[in-house]
C-alpha positions in Angstrom: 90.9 -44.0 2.1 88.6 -46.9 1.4 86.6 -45.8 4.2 86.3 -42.3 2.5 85.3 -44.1 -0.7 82.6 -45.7 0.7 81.3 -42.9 3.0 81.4 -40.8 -0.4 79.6 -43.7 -1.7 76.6 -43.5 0.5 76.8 -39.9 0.6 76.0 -40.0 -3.2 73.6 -42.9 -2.6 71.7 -41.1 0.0 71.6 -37.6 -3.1 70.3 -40.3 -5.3 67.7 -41.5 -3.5 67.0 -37.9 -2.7 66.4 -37.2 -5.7 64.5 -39.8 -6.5 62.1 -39.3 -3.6 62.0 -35.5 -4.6 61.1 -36.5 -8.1 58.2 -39.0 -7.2 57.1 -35.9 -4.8 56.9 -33.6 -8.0 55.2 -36.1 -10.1 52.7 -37.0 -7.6 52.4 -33.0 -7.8 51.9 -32.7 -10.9 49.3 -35.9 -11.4 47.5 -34.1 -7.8 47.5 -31.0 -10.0 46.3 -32.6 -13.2 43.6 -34.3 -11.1 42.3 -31.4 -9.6 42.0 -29.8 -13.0 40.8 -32.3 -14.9 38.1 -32.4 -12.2 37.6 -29.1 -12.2 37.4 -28.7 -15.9 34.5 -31.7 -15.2 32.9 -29.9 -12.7 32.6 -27.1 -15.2 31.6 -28.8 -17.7 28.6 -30.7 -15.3 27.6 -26.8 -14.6 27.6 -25.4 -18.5 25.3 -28.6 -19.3 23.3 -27.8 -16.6 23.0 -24.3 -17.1 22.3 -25.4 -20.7 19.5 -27.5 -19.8 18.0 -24.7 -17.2 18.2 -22.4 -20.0 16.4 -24.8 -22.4 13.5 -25.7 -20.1 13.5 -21.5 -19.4 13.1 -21.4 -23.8 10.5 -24.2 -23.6 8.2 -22.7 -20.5 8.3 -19.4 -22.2 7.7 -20.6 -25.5 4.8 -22.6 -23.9 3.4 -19.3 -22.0 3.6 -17.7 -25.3 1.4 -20.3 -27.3 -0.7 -19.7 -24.3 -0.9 -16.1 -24.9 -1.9 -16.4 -28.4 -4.2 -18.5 -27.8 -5.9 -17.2 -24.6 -5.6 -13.4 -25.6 -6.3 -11.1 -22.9 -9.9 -10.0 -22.6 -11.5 -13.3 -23.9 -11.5 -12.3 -27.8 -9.3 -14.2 -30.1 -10.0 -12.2 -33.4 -8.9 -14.2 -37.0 -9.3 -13.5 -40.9 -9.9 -15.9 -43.2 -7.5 -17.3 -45.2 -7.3 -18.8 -49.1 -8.2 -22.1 -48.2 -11.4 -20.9 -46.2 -9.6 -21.7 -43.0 -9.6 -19.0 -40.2 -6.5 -17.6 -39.0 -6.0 -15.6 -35.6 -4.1 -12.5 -36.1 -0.8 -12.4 -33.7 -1.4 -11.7 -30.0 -0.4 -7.6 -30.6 -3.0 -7.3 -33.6 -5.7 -8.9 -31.5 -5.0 -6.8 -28.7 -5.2 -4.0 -30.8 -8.2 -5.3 -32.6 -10.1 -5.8 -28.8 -9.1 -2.2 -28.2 -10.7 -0.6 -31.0 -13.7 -2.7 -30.4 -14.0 -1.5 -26.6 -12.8 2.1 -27.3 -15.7 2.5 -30.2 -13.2 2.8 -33.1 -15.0 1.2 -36.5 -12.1 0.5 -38.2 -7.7 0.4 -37.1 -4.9 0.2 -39.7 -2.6 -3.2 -38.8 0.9 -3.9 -40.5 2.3 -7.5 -41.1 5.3 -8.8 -43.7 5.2 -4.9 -45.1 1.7 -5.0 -46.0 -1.0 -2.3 -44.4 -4.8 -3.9 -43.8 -7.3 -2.1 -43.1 -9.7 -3.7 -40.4 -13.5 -2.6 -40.8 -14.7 -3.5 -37.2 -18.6 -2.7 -38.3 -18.7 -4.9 -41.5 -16.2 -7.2 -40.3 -13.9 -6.8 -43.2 -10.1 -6.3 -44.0 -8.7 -5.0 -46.8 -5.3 -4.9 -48.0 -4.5 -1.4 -48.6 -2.0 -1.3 -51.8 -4.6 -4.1 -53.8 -8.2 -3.4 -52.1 -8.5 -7.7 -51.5 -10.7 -8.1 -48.7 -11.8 -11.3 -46.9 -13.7 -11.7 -43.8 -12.3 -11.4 -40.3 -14.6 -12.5 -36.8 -14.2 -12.8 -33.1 -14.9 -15.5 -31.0 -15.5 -15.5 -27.5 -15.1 -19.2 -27.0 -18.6 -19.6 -26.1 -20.1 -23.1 -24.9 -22.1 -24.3 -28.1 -25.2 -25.2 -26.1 -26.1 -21.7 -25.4 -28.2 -19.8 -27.0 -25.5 -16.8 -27.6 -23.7 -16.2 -30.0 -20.2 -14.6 -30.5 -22.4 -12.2 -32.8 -24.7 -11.4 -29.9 -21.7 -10.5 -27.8 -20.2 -8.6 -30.3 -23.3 -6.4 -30.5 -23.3 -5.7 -27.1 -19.8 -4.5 -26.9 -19.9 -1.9 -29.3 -20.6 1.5 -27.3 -24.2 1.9 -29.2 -23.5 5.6 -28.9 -20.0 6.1 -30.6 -20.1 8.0 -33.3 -18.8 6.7 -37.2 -15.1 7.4 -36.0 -14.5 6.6 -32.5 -15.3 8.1 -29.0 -13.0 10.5 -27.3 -10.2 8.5 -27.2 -10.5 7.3 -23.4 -10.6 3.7 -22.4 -13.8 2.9 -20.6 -13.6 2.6 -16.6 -15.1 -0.5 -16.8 -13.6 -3.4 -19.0 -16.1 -4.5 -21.9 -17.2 -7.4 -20.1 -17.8 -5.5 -17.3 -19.4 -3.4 -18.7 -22.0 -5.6 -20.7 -22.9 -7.7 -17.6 -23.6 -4.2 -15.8 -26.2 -3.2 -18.7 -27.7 -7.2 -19.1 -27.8 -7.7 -15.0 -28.4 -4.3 -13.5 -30.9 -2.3 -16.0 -34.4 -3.3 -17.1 -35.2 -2.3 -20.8 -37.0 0.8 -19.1 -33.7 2.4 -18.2 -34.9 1.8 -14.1 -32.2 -0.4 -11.9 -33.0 -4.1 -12.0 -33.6 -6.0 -8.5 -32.1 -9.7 -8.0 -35.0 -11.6 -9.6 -34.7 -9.4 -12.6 -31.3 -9.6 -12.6 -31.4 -13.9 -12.9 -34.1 -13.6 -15.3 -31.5 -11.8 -18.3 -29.6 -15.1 -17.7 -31.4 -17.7 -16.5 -33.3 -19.2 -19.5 -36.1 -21.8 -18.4 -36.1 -25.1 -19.8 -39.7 -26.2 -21.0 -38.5 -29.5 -23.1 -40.1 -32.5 -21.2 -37.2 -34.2 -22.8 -34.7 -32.3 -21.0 -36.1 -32.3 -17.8 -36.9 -35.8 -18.0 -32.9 -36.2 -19.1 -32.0 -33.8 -15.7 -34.4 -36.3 -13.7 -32.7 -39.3 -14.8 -29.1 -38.0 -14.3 -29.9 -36.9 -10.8 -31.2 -40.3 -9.9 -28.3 -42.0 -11.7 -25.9 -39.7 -9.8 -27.0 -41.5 -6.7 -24.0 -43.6 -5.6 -21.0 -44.6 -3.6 -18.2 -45.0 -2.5 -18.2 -48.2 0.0 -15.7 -51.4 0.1 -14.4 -50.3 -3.7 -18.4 -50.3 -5.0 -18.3 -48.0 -8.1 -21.1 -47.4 -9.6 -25.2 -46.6 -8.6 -25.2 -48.1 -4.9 -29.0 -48.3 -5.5 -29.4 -46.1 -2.4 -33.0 -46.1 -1.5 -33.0 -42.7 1.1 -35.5 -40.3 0.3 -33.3 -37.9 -0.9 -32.8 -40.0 -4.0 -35.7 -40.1 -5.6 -35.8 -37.0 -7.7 -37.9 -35.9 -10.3 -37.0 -32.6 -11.6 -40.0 -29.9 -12.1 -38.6 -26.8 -13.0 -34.8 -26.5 -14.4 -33.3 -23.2 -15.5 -29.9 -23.0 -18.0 -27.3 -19.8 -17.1 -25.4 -18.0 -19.7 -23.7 -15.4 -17.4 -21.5 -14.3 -19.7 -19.1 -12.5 -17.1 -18.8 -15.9 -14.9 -18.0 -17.7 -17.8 -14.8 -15.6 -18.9 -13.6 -15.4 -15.3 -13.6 -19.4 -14.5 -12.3 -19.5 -18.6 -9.2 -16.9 -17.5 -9.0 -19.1 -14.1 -8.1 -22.2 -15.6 -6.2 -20.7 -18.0 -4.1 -19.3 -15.3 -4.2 -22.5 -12.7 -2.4 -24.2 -16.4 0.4 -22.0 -16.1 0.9 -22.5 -13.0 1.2 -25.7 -12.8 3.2 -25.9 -15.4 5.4 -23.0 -14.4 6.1 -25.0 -10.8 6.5 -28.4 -12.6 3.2 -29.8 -11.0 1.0 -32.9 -12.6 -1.9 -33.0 -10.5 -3.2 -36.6 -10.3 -6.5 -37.8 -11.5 -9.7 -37.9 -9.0 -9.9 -40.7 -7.5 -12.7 -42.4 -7.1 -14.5 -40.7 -10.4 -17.2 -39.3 -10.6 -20.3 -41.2 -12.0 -20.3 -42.5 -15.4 -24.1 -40.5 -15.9 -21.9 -37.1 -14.8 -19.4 -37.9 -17.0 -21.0 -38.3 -19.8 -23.4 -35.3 -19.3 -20.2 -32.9 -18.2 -18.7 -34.0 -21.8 -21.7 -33.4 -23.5 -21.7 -29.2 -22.2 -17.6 -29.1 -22.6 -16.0 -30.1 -19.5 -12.4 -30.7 -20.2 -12.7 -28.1 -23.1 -11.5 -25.2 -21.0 -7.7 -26.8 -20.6 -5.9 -29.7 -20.1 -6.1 -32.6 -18.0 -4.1 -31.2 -15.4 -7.3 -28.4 -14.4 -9.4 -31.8 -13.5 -12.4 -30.4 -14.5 -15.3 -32.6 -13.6 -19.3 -31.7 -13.3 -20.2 -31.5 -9.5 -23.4 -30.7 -7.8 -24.5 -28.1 -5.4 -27.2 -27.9 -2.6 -28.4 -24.8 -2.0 -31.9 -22.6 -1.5 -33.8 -21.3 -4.3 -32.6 -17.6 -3.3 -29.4 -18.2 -2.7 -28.7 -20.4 -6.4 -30.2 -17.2 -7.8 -28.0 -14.6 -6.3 -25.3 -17.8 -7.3 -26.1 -17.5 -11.2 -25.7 -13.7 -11.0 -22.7 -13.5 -8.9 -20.9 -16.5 -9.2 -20.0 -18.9 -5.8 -18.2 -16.8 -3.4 -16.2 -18.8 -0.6 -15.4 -15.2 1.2 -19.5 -16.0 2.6 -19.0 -19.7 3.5 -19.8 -20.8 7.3 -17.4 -21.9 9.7 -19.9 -25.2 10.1 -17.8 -27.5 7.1 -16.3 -30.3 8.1 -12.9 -29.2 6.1 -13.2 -25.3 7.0 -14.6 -22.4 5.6 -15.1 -23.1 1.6 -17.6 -23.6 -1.9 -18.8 -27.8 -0.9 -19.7 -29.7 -4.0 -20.3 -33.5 -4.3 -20.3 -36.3 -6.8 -23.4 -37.6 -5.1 -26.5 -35.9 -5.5 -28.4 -37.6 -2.3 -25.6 -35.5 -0.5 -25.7 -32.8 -2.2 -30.1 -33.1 -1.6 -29.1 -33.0 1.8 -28.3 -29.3 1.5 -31.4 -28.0 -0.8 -33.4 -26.4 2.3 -36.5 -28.4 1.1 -40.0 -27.3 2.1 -43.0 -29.5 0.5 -40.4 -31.7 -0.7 -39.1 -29.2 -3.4 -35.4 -28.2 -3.4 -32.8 -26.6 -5.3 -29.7 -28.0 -6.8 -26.7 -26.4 -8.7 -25.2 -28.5 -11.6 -21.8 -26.9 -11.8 -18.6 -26.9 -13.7 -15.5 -27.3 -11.3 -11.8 -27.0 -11.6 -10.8 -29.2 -9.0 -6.9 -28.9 -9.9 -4.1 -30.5 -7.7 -6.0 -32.5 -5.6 -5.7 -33.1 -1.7 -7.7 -36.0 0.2 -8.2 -35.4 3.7 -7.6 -37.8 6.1 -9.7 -36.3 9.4 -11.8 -33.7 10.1 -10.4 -29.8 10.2 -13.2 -26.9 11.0 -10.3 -24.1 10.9 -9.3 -24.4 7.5 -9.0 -21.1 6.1 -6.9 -21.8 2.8 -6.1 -25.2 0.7 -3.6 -27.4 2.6 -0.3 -27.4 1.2 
């Protein structure tokens, strides 16, 4: 009997500890269980915050690409009115495409809405007027021209009216040809005569000659100061005593091509965006240029176009006479570069001008350089040579 006790006992010992063991099994379960969710509910969490911040930087790129719009409006025009305190204000990006419209279609005057009001925009006396009051006030458009040429926003406003629209507005078509395109066609391609303009005619509409002494005794002295560089960390004018550095300039044209202006403007408008669409922050050039091209690039707005991350700098160009005039008219064209360049096929410019003299095609010692405004953008340094280049390294 005491043997049955005991064995009853242990049997009930043995249940306990059964239980026990199948209790610790269930709460390690349950705290397994509660881990997993708890991480899970983490993990969740990690992915909303991140979504959140994807979907903030999304809100901040677009946000950014829409100041961008406004203020780079499509076409090159941003058109404003003035407001009470004399200040000019540009109209939203929709009424100043609808305001460049009008102007390219030959309309004199559209109808815009804002807050509930109705203005009426005069496009020939460049005036708006409220419709319910009659106010009016004075409204413009700029072409963000450089302010050392000679035209004006006025001039190019002139020449984008279709002379021959009637008071109204023409048929209602759009042109073929875009309004810039179609002003460079009549100030490039047609004489005052009506007849078809060669090449030299062509670079005479935009090529203006420069006949100040002063100037061309300020060109001379930036060319010879631009003679430099870069050896054992030397910044600075290496006093390089080669041939091609001792330059006087004789003859020095100034371009306002209109048409090449707004399509390097829209380029690094767009070369902006894109590197701040894809996250990039292009370094600074290193070395800089010359302290003489420096100052001279700031002094004709270099860096005005965009922001540092275009790494616009003033670069010069070697070239024959013919060729820098079919340049002015048409713009550099890397589609006709030779397969003889050391880093492929490509547009060369140079920091130097005794390299860049090295390229004139000098006969009687007289030559032709470009003076140019570049956007370098992201910059990459090569280390060796590579004839088969055909696009930018990545």
């Amino acid at each position: 009997a005491r043997e049955e006790k005991e064995e009853v006992e242990r049997e009930k010992a043995r249940a306990q500890e059964a239980a026990e063991l199948q209790a610790q099994q269930l709460r390690r379960a349950r705290e397994e269980k509660e881990e997993i969710e708890q991480r899970r509910r983490s993990e969740e969490e990690q992915r909303a915050a991140e979504l959140q911040r994807v979907r903030s930087e999304k809100e901040q790129l677009e946000s950014l690409a829409q100041q961008r719009t406004v203020a780079s409006p499509a076409g090159g025009q941003t058109w404003q009115f003035k407001g009470n305190d004399g200040t000019w204000v540009s109209f939203s990006a929709e009424d100043n495409a609808r305001l460049a419209r009008a102007l390219l279609t030959g309309e004199s005057e559209c109808t815009l809405s804002r807050g509930g009001l109705h203005y009426i925009e005069d496009l020939r006396d460049m005036v708006q007027t409220r419709a319910d009051t009659g106010t009016q006030r004075e409204i413009r458009c700029t072409f963000g021209l450089p302010q050392h040429w000679s035209m004006r926003d006025e001039d190019v406003l002139a020449k984008l009216r279709p002379r021959d629209a009637p008071a109204g507005h023409l048929d209602g078509a759009a042109p073929q040809l875009s309004g810039f395109r179609q002003l460079m066609r009549s100030l490039l391609h047609q004489r005052a005569d009506g007849k078809q303009a060669g090449p030299a005619v062509a670079f005479e509409t935009i090529g203006h000659r420069v006949s100040d002494p002063g100037k061309l005794s300020e060109f001379t002295a930036l060319l010879r100061q631009s003679v430099f560089h870069f050896d054992s960390g030397f910044v600075g004018s290496s006093g390089c005593t080669c041939r091609k550095g001792r330059f006087k300039v004789c003859e020095a044209y100034h371009v306002e091509n209109l048409f090449l202006f707004r399509r390097y403007q829209d380029f690094c408008r767009r070369m902006e965006e894109g590197h701040a669409s894809h996250g990039v922050t292009p370094e600074e050039i290193s070395p800089a240029v010359g302290k003489a091209s420096a100052d001279f690039g700031t002094g004709v707005g270099v860096g005005s176009l965009a922001g540092p991350s275009v790494n616009e700098r003033l670069l010069f160009h070697g070239t024959s006479l013919e060729t820098a005039r079919e340049i002015a008219v048409e713009g550099f064209d890397s589609r006709l570069a030779k397969d003889s360049g050391y880093y492929g096929a490509g547009t060369y410019f140079a920091s130097q001008t005794c390299k860049s003299a090295q390229y004139t095609w000098a006969q009687d010692n007289l030559g032709t350089m470009i003076l140019a405004r570049v956007a370098l953008g992201d910059p990459f340094y090569a280390s060796r040579v590579d004839r088969t280049l055909r696009r930018p390294p990545k």
